[in-house]
C-alpha positions as CSV (number, residue, x, y, z in Angstrom):
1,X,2.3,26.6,21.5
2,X,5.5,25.7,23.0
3,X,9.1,25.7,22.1
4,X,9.1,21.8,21.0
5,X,6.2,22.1,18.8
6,X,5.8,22.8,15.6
7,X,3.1,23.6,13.0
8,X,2.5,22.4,9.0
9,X,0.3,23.8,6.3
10,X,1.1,22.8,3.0
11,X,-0.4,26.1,0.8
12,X,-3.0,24.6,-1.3
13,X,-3.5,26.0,-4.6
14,X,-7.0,24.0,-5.0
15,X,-9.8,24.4,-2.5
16,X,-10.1,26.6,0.8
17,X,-7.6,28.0,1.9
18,X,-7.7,29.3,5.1
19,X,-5.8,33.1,5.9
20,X,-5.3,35.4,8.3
21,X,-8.9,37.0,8.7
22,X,-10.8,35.3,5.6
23,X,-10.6,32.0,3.7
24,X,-9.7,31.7,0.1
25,X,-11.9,29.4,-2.4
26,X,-10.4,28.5,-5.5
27,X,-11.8,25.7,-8.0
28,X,-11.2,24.8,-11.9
29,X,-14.6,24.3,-13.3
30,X,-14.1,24.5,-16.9
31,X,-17.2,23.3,-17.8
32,X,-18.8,25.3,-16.1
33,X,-19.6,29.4,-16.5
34,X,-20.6,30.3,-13.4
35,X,-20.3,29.3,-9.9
36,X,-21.2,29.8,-6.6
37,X,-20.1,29.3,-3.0
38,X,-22.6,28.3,-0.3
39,X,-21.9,28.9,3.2
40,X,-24.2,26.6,5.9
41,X,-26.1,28.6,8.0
42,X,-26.0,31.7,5.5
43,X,-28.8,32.4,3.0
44,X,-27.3,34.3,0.2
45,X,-24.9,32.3,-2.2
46,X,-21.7,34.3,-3.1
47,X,-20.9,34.2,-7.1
48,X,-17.3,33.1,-7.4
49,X,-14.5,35.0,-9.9
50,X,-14.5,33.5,-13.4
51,X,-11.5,33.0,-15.3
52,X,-11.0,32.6,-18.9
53,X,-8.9,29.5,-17.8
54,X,-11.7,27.7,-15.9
55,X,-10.3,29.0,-12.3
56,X,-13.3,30.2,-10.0
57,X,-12.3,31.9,-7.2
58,X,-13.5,34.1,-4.3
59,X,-12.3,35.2,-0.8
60,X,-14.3,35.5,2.3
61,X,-13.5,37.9,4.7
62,X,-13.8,36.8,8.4
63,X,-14.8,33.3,7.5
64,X,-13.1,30.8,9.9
65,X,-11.9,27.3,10.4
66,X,-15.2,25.2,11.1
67,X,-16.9,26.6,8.3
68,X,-18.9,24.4,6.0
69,X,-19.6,24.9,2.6
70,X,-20.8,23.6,-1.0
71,X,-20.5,24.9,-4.9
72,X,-23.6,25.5,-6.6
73,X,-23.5,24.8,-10.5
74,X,-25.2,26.8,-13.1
75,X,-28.3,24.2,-12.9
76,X,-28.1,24.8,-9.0
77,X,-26.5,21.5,-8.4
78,X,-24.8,21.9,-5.0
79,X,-21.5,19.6,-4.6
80,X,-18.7,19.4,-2.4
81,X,-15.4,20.7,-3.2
82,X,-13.7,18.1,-4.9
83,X,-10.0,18.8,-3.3
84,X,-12.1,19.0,0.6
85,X,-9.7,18.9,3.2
86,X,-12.3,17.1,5.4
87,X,-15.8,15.4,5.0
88,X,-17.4,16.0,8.2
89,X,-20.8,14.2,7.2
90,X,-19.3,11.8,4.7
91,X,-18.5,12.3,1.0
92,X,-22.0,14.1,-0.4
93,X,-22.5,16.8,3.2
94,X,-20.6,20.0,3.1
95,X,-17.3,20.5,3.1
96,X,-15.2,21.8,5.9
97,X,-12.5,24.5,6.4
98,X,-9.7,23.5,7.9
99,X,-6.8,25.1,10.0
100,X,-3.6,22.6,9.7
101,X,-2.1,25.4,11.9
102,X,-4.2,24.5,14.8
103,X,-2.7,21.3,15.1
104,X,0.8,21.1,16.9
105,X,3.5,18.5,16.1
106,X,5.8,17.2,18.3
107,X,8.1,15.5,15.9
108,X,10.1,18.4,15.2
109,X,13.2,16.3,15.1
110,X,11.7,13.6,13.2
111,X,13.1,12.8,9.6
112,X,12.7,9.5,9.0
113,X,14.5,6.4,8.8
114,X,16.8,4.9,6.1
115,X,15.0,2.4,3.8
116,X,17.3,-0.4,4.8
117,X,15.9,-0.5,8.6
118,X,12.2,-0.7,6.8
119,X,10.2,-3.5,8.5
120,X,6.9,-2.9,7.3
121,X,3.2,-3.9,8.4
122,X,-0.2,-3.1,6.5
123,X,-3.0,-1.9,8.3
124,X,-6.3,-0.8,7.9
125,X,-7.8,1.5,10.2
126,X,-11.4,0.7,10.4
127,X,-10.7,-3.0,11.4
128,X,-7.1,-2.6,13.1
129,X,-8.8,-1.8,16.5
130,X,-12.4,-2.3,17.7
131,X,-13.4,0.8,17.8
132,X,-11.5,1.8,14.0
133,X,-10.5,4.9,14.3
134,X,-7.2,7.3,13.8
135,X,-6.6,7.6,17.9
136,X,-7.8,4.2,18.5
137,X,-4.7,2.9,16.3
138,X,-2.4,4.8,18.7
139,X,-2.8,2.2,21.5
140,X,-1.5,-0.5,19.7
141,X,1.7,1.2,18.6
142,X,3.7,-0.1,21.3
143,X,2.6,-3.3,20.0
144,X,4.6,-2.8,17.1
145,X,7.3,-1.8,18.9
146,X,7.8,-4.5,20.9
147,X,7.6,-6.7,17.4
148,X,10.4,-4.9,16.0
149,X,8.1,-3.0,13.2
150,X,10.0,-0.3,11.8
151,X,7.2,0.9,9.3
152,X,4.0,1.4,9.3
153,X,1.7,1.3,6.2
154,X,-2.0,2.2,6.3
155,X,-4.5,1.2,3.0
156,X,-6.0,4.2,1.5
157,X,-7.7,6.7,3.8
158,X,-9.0,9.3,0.9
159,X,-12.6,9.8,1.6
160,X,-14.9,7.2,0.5
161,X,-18.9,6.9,0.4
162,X,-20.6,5.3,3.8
163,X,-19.9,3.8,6.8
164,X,-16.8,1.1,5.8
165,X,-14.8,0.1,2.7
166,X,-11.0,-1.0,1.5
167,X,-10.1,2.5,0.8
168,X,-9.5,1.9,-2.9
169,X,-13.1,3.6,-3.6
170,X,-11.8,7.2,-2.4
171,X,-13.6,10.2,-4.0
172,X,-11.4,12.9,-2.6
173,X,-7.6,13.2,-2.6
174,X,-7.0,15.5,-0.2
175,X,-9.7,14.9,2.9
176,X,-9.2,11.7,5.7
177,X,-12.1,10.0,5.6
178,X,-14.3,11.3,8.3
179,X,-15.6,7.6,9.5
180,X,-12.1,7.6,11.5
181,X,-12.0,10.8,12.8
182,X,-10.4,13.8,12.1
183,X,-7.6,15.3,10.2
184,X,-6.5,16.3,13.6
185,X,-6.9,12.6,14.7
186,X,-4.9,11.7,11.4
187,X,-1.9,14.2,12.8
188,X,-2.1,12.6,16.3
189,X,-1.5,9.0,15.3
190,X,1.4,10.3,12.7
191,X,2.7,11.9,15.7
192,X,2.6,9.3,18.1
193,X,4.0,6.9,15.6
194,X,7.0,8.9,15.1
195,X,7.5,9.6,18.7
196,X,8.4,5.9,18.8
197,X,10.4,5.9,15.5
198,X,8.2,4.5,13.5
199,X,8.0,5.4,10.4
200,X,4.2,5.9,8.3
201,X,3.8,5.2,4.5
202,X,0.0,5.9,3.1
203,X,-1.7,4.0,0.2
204,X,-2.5,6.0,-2.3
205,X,-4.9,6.1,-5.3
206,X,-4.4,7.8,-8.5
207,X,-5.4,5.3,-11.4
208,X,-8.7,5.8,-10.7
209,X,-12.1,7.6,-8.8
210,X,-14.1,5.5,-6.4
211,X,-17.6,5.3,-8.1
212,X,-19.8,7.5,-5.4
213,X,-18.9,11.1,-4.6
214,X,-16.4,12.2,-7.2
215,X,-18.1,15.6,-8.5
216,X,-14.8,16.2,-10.6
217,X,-16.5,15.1,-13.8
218,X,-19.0,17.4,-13.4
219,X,-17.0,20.3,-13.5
220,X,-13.2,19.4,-15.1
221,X,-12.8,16.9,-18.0
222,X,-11.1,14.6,-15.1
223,X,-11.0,11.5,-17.5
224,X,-10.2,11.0,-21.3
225,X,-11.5,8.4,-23.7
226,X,-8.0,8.4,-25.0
227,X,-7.4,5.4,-22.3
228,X,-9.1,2.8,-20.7
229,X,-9.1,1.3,-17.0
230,X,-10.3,-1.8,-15.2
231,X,-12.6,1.2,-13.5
232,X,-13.7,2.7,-17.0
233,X,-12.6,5.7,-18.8
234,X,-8.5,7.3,-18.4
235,X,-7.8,9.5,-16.1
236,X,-6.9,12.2,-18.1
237,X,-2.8,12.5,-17.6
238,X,-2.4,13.2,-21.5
239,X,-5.2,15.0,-23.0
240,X,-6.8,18.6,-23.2
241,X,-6.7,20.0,-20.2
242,X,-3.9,17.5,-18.6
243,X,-1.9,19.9,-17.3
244,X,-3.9,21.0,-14.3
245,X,-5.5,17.1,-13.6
246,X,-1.4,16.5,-13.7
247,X,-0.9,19.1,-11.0
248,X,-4.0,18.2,-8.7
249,X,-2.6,14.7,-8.5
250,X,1.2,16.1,-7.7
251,X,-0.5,18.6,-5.1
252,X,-2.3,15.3,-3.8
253,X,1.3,13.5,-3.0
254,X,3.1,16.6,-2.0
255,X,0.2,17.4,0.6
256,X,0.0,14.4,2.5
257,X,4.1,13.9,2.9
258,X,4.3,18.0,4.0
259,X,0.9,18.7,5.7
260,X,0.5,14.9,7.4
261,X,4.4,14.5,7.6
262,X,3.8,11.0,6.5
263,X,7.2,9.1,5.5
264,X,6.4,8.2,2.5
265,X,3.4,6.3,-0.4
266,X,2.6,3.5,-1.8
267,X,0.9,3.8,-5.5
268,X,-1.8,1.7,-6.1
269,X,-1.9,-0.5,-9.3
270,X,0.4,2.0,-11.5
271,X,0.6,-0.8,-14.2
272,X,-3.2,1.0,-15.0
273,X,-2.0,4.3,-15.6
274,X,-1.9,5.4,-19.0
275,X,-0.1,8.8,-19.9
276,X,1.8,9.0,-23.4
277,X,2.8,12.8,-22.3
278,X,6.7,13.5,-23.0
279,X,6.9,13.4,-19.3
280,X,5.3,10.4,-17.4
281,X,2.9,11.4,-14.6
282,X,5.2,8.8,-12.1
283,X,7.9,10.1,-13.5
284,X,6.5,14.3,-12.4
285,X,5.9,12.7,-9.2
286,X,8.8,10.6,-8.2
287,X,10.9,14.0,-9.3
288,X,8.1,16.4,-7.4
289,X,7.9,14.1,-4.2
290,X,11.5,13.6,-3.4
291,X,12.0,17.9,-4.1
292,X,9.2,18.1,-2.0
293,X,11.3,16.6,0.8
294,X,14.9,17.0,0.4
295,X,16.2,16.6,3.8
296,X,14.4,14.3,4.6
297,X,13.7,10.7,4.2
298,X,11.2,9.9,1.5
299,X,10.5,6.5,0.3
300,X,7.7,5.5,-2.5
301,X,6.8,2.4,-3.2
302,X,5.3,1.1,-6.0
303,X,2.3,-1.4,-6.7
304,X,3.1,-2.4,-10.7
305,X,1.9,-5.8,-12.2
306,X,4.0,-4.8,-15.2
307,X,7.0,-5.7,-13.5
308,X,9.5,-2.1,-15.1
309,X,13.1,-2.3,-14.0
310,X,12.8,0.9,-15.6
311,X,11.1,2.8,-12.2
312,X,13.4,1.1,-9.4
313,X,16.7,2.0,-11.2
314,X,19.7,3.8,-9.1
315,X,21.8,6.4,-9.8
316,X,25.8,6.1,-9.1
317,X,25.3,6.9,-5.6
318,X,23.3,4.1,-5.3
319,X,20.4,6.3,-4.6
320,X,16.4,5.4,-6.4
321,X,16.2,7.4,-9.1
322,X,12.5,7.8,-9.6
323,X,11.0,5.5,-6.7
324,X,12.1,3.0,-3.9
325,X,10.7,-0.5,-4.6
326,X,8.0,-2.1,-5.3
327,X,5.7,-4.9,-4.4
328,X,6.8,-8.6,-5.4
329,X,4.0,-10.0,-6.3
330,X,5.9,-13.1,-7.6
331,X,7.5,-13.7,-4.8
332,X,4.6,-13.9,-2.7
333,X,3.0,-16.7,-5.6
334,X,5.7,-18.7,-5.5
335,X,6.3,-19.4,-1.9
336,X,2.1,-19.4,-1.3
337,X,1.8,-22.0,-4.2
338,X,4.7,-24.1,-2.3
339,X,3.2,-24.3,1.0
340,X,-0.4,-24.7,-0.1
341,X,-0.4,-26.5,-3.9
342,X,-2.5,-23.7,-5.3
343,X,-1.9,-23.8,-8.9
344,X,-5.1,-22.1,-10.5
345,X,-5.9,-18.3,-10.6
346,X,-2.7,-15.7,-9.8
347,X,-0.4,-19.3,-9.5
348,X,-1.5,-20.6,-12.7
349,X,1.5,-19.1,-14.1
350,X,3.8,-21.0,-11.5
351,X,2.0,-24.8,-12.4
352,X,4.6,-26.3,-13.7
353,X,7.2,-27.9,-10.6
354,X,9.8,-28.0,-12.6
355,X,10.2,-24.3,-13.5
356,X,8.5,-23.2,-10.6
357,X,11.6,-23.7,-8.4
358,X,13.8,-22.3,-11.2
359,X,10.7,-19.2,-11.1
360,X,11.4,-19.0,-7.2
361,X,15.2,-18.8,-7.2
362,X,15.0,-16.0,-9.6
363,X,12.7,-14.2,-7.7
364,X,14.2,-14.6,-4.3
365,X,17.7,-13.4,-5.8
366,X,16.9,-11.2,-8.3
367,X,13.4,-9.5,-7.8
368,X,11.1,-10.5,-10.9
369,X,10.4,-13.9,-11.6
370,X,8.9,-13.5,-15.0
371,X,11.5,-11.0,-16.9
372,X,10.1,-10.6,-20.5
373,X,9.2,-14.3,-21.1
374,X,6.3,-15.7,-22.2
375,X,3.9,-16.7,-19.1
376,X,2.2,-19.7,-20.4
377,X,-1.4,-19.2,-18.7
378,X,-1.4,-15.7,-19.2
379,X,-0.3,-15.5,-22.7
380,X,1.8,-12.4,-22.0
381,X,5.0,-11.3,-21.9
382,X,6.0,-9.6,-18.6
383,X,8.6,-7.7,-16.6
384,X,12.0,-6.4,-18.0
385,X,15.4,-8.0,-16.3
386,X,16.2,-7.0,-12.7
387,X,19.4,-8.7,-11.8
388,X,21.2,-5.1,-11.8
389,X,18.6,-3.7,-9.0
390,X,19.4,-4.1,-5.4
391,X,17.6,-6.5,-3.6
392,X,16.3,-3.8,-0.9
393,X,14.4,-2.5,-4.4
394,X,12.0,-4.9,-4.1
395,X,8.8,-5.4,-0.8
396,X,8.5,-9.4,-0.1
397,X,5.9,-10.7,1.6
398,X,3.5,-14.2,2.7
399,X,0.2,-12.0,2.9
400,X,-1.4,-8.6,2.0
401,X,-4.9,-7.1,2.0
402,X,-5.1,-8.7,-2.0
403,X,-3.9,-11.6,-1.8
404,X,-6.0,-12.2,1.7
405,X,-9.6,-10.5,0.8
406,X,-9.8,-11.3,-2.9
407,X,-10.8,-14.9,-1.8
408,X,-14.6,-16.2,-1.3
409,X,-14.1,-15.5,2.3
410,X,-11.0,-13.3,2.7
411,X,-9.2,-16.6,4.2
412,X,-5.7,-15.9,5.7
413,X,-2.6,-18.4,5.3
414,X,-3.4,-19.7,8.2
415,X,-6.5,-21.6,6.8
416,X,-4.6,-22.5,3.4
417,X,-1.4,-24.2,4.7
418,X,0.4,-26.1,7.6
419,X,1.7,-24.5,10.4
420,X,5.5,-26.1,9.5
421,X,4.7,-24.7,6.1
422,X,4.4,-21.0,7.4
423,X,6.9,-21.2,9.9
424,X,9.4,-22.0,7.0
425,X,7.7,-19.1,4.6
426,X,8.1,-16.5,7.4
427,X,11.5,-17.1,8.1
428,X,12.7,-16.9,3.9
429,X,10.8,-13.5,3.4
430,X,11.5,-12.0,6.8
431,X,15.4,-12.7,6.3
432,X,15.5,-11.8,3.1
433,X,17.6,-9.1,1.6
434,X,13.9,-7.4,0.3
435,X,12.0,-5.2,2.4
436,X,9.6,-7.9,4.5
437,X,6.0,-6.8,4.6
438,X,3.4,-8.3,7.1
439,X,0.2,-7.7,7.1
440,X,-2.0,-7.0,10.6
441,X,-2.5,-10.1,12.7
442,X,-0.4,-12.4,10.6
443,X,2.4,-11.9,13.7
444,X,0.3,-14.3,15.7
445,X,-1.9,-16.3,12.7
446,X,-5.3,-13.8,13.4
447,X,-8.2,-16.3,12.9
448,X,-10.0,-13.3,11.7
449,X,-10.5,-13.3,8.1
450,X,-10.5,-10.4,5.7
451,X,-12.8,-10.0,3.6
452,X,-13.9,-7.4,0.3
453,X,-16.1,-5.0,1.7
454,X,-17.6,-2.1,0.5
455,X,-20.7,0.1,2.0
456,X,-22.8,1.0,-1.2
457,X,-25.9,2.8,-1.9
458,X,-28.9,0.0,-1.3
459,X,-29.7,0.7,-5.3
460,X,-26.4,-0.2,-5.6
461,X,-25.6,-3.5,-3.8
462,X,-26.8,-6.1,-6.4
463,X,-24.9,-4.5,-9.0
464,X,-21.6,-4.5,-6.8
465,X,-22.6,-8.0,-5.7
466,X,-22.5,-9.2,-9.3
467,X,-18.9,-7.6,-10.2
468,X,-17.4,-8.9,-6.7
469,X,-18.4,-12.6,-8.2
470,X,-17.4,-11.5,-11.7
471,X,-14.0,-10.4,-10.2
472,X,-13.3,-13.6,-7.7
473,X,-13.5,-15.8,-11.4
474,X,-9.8,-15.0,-12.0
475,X,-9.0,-15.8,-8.3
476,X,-6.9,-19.2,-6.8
477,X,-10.4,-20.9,-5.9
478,X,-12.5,-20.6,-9.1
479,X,-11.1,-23.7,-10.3
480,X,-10.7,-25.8,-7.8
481,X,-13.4,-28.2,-7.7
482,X,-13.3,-28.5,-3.9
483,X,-14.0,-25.0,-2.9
484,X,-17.3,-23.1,-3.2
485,X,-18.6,-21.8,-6.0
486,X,-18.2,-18.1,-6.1
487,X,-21.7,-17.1,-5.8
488,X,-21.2,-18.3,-2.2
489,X,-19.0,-15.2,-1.6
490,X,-19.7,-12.9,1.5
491,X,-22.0,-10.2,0.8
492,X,-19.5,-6.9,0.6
493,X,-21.8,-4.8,1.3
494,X,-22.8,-6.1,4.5
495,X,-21.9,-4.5,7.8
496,X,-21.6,-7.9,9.2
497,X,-18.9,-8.4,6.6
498,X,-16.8,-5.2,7.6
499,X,-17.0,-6.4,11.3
500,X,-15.8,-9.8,10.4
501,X,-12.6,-8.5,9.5
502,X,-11.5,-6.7,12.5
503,X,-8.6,-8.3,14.8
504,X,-9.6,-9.7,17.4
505,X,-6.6,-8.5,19.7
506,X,-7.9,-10.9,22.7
507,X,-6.1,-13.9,21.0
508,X,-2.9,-12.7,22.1
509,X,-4.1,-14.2,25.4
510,X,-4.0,-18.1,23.7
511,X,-1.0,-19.9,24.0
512,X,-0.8,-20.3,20.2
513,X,-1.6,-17.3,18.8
514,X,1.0,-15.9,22.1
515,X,3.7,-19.0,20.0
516,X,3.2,-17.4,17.2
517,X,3.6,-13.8,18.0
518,X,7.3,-15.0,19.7
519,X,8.3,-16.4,16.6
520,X,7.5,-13.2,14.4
521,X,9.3,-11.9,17.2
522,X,12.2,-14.2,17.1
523,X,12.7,-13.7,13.2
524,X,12.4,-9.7,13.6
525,X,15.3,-9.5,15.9
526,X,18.0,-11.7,13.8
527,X,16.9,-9.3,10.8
528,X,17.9,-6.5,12.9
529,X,20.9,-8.0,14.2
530,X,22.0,-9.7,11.1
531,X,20.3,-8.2,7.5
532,X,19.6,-5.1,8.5
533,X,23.5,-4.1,8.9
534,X,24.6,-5.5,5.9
535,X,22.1,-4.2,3.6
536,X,23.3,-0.3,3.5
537,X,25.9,-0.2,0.3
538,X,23.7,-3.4,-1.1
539,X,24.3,-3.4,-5.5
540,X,22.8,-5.5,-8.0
541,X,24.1,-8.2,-9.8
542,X,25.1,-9.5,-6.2
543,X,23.0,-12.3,-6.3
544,X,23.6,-16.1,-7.5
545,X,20.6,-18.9,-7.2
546,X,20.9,-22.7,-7.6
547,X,17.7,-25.0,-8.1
548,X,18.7,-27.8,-5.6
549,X,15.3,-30.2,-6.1
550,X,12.0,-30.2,-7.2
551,X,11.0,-27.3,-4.0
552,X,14.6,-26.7,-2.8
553,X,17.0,-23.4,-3.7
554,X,20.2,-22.0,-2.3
555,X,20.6,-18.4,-2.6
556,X,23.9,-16.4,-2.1
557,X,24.2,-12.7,-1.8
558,X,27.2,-10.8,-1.8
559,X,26.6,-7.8,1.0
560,X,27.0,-4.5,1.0
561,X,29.2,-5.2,4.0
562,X,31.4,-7.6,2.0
563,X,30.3,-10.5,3.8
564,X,27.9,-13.4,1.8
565,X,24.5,-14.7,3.0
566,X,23.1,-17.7,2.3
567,X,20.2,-18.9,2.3
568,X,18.9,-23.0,1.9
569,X,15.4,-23.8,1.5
570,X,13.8,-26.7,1.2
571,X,10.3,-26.0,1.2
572,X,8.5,-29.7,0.6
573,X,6.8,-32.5,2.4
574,X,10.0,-34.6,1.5
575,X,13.5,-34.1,2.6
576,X,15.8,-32.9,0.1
577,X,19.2,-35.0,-0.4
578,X,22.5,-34.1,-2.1
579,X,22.6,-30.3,-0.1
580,X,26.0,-28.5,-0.6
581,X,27.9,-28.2,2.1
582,X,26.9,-25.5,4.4
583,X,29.3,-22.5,4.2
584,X,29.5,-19.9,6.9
585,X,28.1,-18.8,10.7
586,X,24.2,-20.3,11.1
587,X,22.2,-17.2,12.0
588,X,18.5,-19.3,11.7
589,X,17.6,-23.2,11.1
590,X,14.3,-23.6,10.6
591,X,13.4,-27.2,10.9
592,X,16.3,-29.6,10.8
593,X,20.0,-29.7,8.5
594,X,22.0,-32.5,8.4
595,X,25.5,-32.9,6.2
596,X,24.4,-32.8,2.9
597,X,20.2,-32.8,3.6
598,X,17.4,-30.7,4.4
599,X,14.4,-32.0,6.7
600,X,10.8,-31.2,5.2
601,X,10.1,-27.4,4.9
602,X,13.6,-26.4,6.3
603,X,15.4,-23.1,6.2
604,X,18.7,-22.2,7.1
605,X,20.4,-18.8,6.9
606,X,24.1,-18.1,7.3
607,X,26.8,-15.8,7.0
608,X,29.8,-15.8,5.9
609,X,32.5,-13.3,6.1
């Protein structure tokens, strides 16, 4: 070890724990009496310490990193540990002890980045590169680089059964999935990212357990019938026995932002946690996380279809109070239903032309588009008012892994829409005042398609096939005569499917996929130049919209530099008459402006000081 590196264990207070000549093994089993610890390659099975609190709990003396072991039940049911730090032979083999000591950052400098400078791109790792893996990812960093990515953010890693999947499916908070590699791998590409500034967010899971390999139930009472999920039964944030479910999930978070140095998480589909406890579980970890890290940059983002004000609020220093932003899912419909006429499915909502440019001017300037009314096609009230957030609170966006792969065939914009049509979406979301957001390939219009997918057991696959065509029923396509039926969906369970998705990184070498990649490039570089700057010091109620025609808004924000941006959109087949005069210094036209019109699917951004 030299003098620029430096080593990070975060002390786990579930699973093995490796120290200085023996290893530590601590589980709570409260369903169980006994238990047992088996070590590969030795005979006899060592009985654990019972606690009257459920705690189990043994120490081996000269056991080592490398070891593999399993619990044995009372019935002799051998499992994994639940909180494994690695999977070596996927999500049923023996677990593995694990040194984070052995690793050695470089990074030792590194603490992040301010949340204004976030440009972020999704990634997945198994389809990212050919080869899908942890290191393989580390090639293409420079990649990003040269793009102008600030911010990288990977979909879920936590182990998962078989050879492919989303990530969403994860078994086992606290172990990388072994099909990229290991932890080590993990640390490596973390490092590397950070050597070049970048910063790393992580996807993570706690509304539910992926079906196969979570051997929790078994031994804790991990869910509650107080609650329901899309996925079945609560996870138990509430009930008897909450308190140390609570603290597994908290250790979870902590773990990967002080053992993996990531920069920060994205929580999956909070809207389907249920916890009625005096203290909310996002609450314990928003509080947890940000303690966790305090001199250093920490952002969490927030997936939540609820649309709460109440998580994104700021303190008088202008600082989140529980978490950073969230995903705008509306403002994603809204410019998607523009540019391809989609008005079925997640658009339904955003049918009517009328109040869907009012929908999208709301949206753009002040975060939700829906803000307690009534949507029609839903029947539901949603979201609370967000005019007082900044606009940095919110993650805009053209594309995701969701709004991509729940489709019959995981078609990207690029099929849906006109190339005018997406030159004028990319330049509103990746000069807005939100956080942009692209997703892998979409820099130069991947033809690759992303698809669901999902390695099952074979007794499995008709089952999972079934729900997948259940599922794509309340997608864009279902009711649009034109398209296929959803039977017709890719099997998910194919490898074929999983291989379908990866980038093909050789299309950079076409002349327009190489046109498109200069024009992400293009865009990136004014938002540096001109947004970025002005966004630090950024309030709410800053924002003003005007619904100009029947597709066409102007948007004004007032700065946290002082200065106003503008922004005129016009995004329609048609030209839009009877435009206000433009005020300010032009920083982008896309398409054409003349006095007083916009040309079909313009956009022009200026500034004014």
């Amino acid at each position: 070890m030299t003098s620029h590196t430096i080593v990070r264990s975060h002390k786990m207070r579930f699973g093995a724990e490796l120290r200085h000549n023996s290893t530590r093994f601590k589980i709570w089993a409260p369903k169980c009496k006994t238990m047992r610890l088996k070590i590969k390659g030795r005979r006899a099975l060592l009985d654990m310490e019972a606690r009257d609190d459920g705690w189990h709990k043994i120490e081996v003396e000269g056991l080592q990193a490398g070891a593999q072991y399993k619990y044995v039940l009372p019935d002799d049911t051998e499992i994994p540990d639940p909180t494994s730090r690695y999977q070596p032979d996927d999500i049923h083999g023996f677990s593995e002890v694990i040194d984070p000591r052995q690793f050695e950052w470089t990074d030792i400098d590194w603490n992040g980045r301010p949340w204004e400078e976030a440009i972020i791109y999704e990634l997945h790792f198994g389809t990212f590169t050919p080869e899908g893996t942890y290191r393989a990812a580390i090639d293409k960093l420079d990649h990003l680089v040269r793009l102008g990515i600030t911010t990288i953010q990977v979909m879920p890693i936590c182990q998962f059964y078989g050879r492919f999947n989303w990530g969403y499916d994860g078994a086992m908070l606290f172990a990388p999935d072994s099909s990229y590699g290991r932890p080590e791998d993990l640390k490596a590409f973390i490092d590397a990212a950070h050597d070049r500034s970048l910063m790393v967010f992580l996807d993570v899971v706690y509304n539910h357990f992926g079906p196969h390999g979570n051997y929790l139930p078994a031994v804790a009472p991990i869910f509650t019938d107080r609650h329901k999920s899309p996925w079945g039964a609560g996870i138990n944030y509430d009930d008897e026995g909450a308190d140390v479910i609570r603290e597994l999930v908290v250790e979870s978070a902590i773990y990967w932002i002080t053992e993996f140095h990531f920069d920060g998480l994205r929580f999956d589909a909070v809207h389907a946690i249920e916890d009625n406890s005096t203290t909310h579980i996002l609450e314990l970890l928003g509080a947890r996380l940000r303690a966790a890290g305090p001199h250093r940059y920490v952002h969490l983002v927030l997936e939540n279809s609820k649309n709460q004000e109440r998580w994104l609020r700021r303190n008088s220093g202008k600082q989140p109070v529980h978490y950073t932003a969230q995903w705008n899912d509306d403002v994603h419909h809204l410019l998607h239903a523009a540019a391809t006429g989609e008005n079925t499915g997640y658009y339904a909502d955003f049918d009517n032309l009328e109040d869907r440019c009012e929908r999208l001017g709301r949206a753009l300037a002040e975060g939700f588009a829906y803000q307690g009314e009534l949507r029609p096609h839903h029947g539901d009230r949603v979201g609370e008012p967000s005019v007082g957030l900044p606009a940095t609170a919110f993650v805009a966006y053209i594309q995701n892994h969701d709004q991509i792969g729940n489709r019959i065939f995981g078609d990207r914009m690029t099929k849906l829409a006109h190339a005018n049509a997406l030159k004028a979406l990319s330049a509103v979301y990746l000069l807005l005042p939100q956080i942009p957001m692209l997703f892998m390939g979409e820099e130069w219009a991947s033809r690759s398609p992303f698809p669901f997918f999902a390695d099952v057991p074979p007794d499995l696959r008709e089952l999972v096939l079934e729900g997948r065509q259940e599922e794509l029923k309340g997608t864009p396509e279902h009711e649009d005569p034109s398209k296929p039926n959803v039977e017709e969906t890719v099997d998910p369970t194919l490898v074929s499917t999983f291989k379908s998705a990866k980038l093909n990184w050789e299309d950079l070498q076409v002349d327009e996929h190489a046109a498109w990649l200069l024009h992400y490039r293009q865009l990136i570089d004014i938002r540096k130049k001109e947004i970025v700057p002005r966004l630090f010091g950024l309030e709410g109620f800053a924002a003003h919209y005007q619904v100009l025609g029947p597709k066409a808004v102007l948007i004004s924000w007032r700065m946290g530099d002082g200065t106003t941006l503008r922004l005129y959109a016009n995004l329609d087949n048609a030209t839009q008459q009877g435009v206000p005069s433009v005020i300010g210094r032009r920083i982008h036209l896309e398409g054409f402006s003349e006095e007083g019109m916009l040309g079909p699917w313009s956009v022009l951004w200026t500034v004014e000081v």
